[in-house]
C-alpha positions as CSV (number, residue, x, y, z in Angstrom):
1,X,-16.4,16.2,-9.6
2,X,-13.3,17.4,-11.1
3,X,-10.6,16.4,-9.5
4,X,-6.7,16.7,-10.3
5,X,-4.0,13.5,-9.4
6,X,-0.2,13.7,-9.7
7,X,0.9,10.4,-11.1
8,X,4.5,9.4,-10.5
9,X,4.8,6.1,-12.8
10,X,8.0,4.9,-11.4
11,X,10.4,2.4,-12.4
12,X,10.5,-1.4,-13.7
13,X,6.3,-2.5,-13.9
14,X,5.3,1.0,-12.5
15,X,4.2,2.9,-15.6
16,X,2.7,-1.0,-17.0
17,X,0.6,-1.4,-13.9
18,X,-0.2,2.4,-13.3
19,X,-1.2,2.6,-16.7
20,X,-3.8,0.2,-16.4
21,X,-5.4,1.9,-12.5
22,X,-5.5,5.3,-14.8
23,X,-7.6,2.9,-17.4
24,X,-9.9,2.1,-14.6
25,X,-10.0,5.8,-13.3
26,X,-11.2,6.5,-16.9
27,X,-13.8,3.9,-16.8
28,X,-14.9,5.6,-13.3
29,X,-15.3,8.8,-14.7
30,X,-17.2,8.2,-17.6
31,X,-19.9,5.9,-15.5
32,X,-20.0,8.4,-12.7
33,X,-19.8,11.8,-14.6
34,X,-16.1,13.0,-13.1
35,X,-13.2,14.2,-14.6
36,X,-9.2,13.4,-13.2
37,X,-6.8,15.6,-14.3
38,X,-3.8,13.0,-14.8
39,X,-0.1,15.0,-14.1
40,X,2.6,12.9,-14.9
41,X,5.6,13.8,-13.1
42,X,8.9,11.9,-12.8
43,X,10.1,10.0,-9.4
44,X,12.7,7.2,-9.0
45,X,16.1,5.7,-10.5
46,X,14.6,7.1,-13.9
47,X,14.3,10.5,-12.7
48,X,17.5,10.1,-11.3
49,X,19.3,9.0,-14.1
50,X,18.1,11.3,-16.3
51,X,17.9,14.9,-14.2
52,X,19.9,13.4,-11.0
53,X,17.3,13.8,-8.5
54,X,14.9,10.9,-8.0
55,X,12.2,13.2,-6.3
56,X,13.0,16.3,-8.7
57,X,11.7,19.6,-7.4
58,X,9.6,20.2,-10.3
59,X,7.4,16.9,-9.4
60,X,7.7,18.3,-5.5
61,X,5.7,21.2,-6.8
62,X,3.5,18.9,-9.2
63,X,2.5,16.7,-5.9
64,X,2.0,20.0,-4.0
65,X,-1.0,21.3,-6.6
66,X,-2.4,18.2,-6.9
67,X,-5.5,16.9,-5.2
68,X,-4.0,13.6,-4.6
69,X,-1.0,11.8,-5.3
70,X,-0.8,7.9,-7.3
71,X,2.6,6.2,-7.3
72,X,4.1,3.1,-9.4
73,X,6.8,1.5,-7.2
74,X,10.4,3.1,-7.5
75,X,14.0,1.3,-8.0
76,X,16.2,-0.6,-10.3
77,X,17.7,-3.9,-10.5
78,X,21.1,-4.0,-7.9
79,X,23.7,-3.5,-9.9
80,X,22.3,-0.1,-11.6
81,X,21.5,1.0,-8.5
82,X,25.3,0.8,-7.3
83,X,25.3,4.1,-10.0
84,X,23.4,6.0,-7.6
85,X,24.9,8.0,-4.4
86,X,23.2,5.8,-1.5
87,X,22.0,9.6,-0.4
88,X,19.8,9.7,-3.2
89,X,18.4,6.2,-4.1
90,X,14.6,6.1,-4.6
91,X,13.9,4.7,-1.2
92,X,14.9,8.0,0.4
93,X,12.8,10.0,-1.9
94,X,9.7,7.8,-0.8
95,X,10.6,8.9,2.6
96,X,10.7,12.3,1.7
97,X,7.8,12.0,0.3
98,X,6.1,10.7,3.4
99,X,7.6,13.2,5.5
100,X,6.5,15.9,3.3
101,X,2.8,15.4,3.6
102,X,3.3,13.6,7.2
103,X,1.4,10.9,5.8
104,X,1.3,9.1,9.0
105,X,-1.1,6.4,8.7
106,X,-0.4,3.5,6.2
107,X,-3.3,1.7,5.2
108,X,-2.5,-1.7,4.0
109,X,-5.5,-3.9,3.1
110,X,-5.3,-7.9,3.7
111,X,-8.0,-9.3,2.2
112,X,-8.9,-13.3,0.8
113,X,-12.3,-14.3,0.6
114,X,-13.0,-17.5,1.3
115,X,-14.7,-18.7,-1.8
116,X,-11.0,-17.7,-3.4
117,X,-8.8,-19.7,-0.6
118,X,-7.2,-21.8,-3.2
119,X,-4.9,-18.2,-4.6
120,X,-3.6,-19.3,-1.3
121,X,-0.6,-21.4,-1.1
122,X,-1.6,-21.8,2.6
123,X,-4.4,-25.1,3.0
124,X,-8.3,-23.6,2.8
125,X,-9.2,-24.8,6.3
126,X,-6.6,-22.2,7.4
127,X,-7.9,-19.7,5.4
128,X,-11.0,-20.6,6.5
129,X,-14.4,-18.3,6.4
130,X,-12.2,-15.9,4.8
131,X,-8.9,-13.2,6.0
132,X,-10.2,-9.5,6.5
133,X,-7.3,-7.7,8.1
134,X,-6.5,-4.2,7.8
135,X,-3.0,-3.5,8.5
136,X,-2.5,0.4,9.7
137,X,1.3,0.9,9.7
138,X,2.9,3.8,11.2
139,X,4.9,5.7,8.3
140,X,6.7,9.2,9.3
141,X,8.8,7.6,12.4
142,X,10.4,4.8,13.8
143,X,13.6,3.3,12.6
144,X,13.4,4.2,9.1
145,X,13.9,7.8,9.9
146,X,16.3,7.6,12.2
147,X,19.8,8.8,12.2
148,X,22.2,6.4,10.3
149,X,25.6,6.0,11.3
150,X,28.4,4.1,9.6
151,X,32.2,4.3,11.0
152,X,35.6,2.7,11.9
153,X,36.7,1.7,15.6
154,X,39.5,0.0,16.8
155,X,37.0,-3.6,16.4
156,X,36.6,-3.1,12.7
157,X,33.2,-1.4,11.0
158,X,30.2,-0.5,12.8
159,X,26.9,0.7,11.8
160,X,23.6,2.0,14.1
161,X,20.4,2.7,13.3
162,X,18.3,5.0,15.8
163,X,14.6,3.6,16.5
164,X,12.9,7.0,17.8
165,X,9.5,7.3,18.7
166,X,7.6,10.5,20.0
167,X,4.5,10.1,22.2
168,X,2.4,13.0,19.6
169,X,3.7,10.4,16.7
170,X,2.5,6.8,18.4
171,X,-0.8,8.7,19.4
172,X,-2.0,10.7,16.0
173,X,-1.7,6.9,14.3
174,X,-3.4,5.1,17.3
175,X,-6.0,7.4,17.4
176,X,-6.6,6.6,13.5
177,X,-6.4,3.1,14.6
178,X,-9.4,3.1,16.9
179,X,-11.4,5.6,15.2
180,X,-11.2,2.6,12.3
181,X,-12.0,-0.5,14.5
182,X,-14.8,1.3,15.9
183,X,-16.1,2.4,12.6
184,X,-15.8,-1.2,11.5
185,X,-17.4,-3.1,14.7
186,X,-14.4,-4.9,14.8
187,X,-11.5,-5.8,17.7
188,X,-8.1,-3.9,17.2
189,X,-4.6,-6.0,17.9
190,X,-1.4,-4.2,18.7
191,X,1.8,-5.3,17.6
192,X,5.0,-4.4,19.4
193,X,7.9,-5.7,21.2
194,X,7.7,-4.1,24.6
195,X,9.4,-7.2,26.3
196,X,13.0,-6.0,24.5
197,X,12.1,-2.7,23.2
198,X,11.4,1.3,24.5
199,X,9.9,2.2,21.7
200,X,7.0,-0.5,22.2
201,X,6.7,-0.1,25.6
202,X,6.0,3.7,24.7
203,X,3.5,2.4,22.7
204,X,1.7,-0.1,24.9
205,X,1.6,3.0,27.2
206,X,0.2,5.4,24.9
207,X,-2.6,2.4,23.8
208,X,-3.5,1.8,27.5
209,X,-4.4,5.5,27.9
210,X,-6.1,6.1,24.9
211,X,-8.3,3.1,24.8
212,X,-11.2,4.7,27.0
213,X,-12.1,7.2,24.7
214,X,-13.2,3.9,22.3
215,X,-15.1,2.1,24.9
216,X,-16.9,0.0,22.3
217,X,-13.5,-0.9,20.8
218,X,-12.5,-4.7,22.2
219,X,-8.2,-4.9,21.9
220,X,-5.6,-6.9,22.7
221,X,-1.9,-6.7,22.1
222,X,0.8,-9.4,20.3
223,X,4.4,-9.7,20.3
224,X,5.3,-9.1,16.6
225,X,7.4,-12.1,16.5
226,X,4.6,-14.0,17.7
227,X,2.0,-12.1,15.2
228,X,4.2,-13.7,12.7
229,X,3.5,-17.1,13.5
230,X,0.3,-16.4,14.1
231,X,-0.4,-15.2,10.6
232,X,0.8,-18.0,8.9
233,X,-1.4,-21.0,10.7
234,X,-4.2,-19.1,11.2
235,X,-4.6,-15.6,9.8
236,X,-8.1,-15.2,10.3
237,X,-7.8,-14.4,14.6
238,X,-6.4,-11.1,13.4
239,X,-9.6,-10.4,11.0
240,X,-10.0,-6.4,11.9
241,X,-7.5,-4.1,12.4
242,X,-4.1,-4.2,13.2
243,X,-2.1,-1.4,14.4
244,X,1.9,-1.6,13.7
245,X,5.2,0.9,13.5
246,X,6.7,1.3,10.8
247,X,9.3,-1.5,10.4
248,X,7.2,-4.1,11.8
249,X,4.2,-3.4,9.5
250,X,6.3,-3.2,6.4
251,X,8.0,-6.7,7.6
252,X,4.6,-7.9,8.2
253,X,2.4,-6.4,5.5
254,X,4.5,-8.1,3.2
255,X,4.1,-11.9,5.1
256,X,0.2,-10.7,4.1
257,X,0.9,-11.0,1.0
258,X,2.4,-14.0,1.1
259,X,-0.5,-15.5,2.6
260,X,-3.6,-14.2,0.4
261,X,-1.1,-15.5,-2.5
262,X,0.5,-12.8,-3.9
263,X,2.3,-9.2,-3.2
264,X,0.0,-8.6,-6.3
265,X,-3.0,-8.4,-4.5
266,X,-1.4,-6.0,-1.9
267,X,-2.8,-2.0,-2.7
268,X,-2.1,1.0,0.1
269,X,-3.1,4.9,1.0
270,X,-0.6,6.5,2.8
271,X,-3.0,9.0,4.4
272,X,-1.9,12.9,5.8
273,X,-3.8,15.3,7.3
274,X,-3.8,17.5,4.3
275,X,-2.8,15.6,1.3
276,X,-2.7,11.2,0.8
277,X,-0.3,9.1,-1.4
278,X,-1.6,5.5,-2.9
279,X,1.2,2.6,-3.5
280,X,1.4,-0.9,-3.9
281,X,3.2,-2.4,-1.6
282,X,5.0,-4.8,-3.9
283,X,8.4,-3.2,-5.4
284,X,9.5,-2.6,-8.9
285,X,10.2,-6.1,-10.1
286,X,12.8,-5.3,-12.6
287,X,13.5,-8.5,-13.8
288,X,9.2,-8.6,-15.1
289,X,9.5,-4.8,-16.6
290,X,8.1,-4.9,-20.6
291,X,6.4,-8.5,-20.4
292,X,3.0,-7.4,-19.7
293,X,2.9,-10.3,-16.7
294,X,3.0,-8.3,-13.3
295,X,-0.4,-7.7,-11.7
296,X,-2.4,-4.5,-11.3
297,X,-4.7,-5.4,-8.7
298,X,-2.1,-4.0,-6.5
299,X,-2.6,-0.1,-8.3
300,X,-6.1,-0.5,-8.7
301,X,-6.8,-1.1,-5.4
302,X,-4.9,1.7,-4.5
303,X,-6.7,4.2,-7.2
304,X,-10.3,2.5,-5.3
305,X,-8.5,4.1,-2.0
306,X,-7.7,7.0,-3.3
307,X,-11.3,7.8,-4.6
308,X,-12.6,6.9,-1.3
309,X,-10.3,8.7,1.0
310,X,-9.1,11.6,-1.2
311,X,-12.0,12.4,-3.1
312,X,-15.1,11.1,-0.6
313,X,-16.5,8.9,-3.9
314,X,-17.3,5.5,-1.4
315,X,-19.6,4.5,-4.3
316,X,-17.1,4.6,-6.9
317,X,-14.3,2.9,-4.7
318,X,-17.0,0.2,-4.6
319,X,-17.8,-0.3,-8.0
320,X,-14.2,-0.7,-8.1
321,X,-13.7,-3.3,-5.6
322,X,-16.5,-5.3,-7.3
323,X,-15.3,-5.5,-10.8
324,X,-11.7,-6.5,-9.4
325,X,-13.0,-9.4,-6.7
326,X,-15.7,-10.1,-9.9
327,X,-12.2,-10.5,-12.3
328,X,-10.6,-13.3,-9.8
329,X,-14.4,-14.9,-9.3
330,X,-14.5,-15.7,-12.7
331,X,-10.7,-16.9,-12.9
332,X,-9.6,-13.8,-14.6
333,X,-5.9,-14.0,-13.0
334,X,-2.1,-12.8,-13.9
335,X,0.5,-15.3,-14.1
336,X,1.2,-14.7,-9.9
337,X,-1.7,-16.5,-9.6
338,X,-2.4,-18.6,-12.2
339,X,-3.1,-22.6,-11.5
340,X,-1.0,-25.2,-13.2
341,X,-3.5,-26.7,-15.9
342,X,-5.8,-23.5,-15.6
343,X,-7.1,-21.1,-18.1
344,X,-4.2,-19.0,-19.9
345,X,-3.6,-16.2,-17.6
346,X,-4.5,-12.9,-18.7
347,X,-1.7,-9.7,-19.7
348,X,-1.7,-6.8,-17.7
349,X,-3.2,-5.0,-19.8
350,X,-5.6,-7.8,-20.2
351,X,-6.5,-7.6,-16.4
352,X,-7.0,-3.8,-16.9
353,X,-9.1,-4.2,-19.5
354,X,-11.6,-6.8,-17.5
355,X,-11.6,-4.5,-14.3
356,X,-12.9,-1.5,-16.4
357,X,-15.3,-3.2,-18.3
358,X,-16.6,-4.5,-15.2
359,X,-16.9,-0.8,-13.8
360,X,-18.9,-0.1,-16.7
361,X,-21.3,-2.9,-16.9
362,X,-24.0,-1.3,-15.1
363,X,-23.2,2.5,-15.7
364,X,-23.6,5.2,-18.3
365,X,-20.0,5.2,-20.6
366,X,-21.1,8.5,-21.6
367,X,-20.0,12.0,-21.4
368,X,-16.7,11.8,-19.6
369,X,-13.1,13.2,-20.5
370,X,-10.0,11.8,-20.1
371,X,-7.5,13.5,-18.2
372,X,-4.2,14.5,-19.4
């Protein structure tokens, strides 16, 4: 197939660790006969700084052509950040990004096989047979897109932050939710806080009346402060899918992380109806950028996503999958998760390097073209 992906590098390790999912994309094409069309277009504090829009219009129109869109993480360290108008930082251009394709549905992959417990900093009986989550976030409402209002009273500074929820939003990402367990044979668990919040209780609502139509779905529903604990002493309960809004399952995504041992491991699709975004979770990291240390397992996950959900290629997402779990197998790890007294951990570009050859090992190298 020929296929054509806007790539917005980003800031701090973005263009390291996106450089090195576009070197696996190559090594996809050439064993499975496609071409990607790579468009580089600017996002972020860079783009800012240098054109003073961090989601410039000509990038807008870049993302709108392309088949598919792969992101680097966006944002400086704080103090350059104090340089840009708090109106037009990189996090608000990530929203309008997911607002522009109504990318609803966040899918956030928490994943630790057992045989690789010890990248866990939690014990191995608690990882147990393995964690298997996936996380599905709601993205386009919720807090985050709320109005924001800072002022003066007579009691000094305020601030509020609207949490708004429509019943069409809560159901378009449950129903995604289901459909996903069910495809998967696997029990659902909603997260909410209905005993404090409307919001949740609009959800537990919306759940309760959707739920028939997936008869062969088995669900239940947490407290997300209790999901919290839960995670950390024994992950594997919530082995499945887990359905969260949008500030909860960024809060919580990111405790994933924490237990399968690093945000490094985290990858994403941020999924529309017409046109998907892929992210690692992780940010920026700054204070790493230029050392060849962060980890792009996070990005070439994401690119595995993207082949599978954007461009229908479940064969080629897989061959991805294998050569990145095969990379840990055989100890092949960045720094994140590197053992005191281990091997020498590998570069990022190292850690590229393994992941493509391992996409090639068993196909034809033949034949394919590099996109721009």
């Amino acid at each position: 197939m020929n296929a054509s992906i806007a790539v917005l590098e980003g800031d701090g390790i973005g263009p390291e660790i996106v450089g090195e999912a576009l070197k696996v994309l190559d090594a996809v094409a050439a064993r499975f006969g496609h071409r990607f069309d790579y468009r580089r277009t600017p996002f972020g504090a860079g783009a800012w700084f240098a054109g003073g829009a961090a989601f410039p219009a000509e990038s807008k129109a870049v993302c709108d052509d392309a088949d598919a869109i792969l992101k680097g993480p966006a944002g400086v360290a704080l103090d350059d950040m104090r340089a840009i108008p708090v109106d037009q930082r990189p996090e608000l251009a990530i929203l309008e990004l997911r607002q522009r394709y109504n990318t609803f549905a966040n899918f956030r992959p928490v994943v630790l096989p057992r045989r690789l417990a010890g990248l866990s900093p939690l014990r191995p009986e608690i990882i147990g047979d393995g964690v298997d989550i996936l996380m599905i976030r709601e993205l386009v409402g919720g807090i985050y897109f709320g109005e924001k209002v800072e002022g003066e009273h007579t009691q000094g500074r305020y601030a509020s932050d609207d949490c708004h929820y429509s019943r069409a939003q809560i159901e378009q990402v449950t129903e995604v939710a289901f459909a996903e367990a069910k495809a998967r044979g696997c029990h659902l668990t909603v997260v909410h806080k209905s005993n404090i919040l409307a919001t949740s209780r609009l959800w537990e609502e919306v759940v309760e009346e959707l739920a028939p139509r997936f008869p062969a779905v088995d669900y239940s529903s947490i407290l997300v402060d209790n999901a919290a604990f839960q995670l950390a002493v024994d992950p594997a309960q919530f082995n499945g899918v887990m359905l969260l809004d949008n500030m909860q399952g960024d809060i919580l995504s990111d405790q994933a992380g924490g237990i399968v041992g690093s945000l490094g491991l985290m990858c994403s699709a941020s999924v529309g109806p017409e046109k998907s975004y892929y992210e690692a979770v992780h940010g920026s990291a700054p204070d790493i950028a230029g050392r060849g240390v962060a980890n792009p397992f996070s990005l070439i996950g994401s690119a595995a996503l993207l082949l599978e959900k954007s461009f229908g290629l479940g064969a080629e997402a897989g061959a991805v999958w294998d050569a990145l779990w095969s990379a840990l197998d055989a100890g092949r790890v960045t720094v994140d998760l590197a053992a005191a007294g281990g091997p020498e951990p590998l570069s990022t570009a190292q850690f590229g390097d393994a992941v493509a050859q391992g996409v090639l090992a068993n196909g034809n190298a033949g034949g394919a073209e590099r996109g721009r």
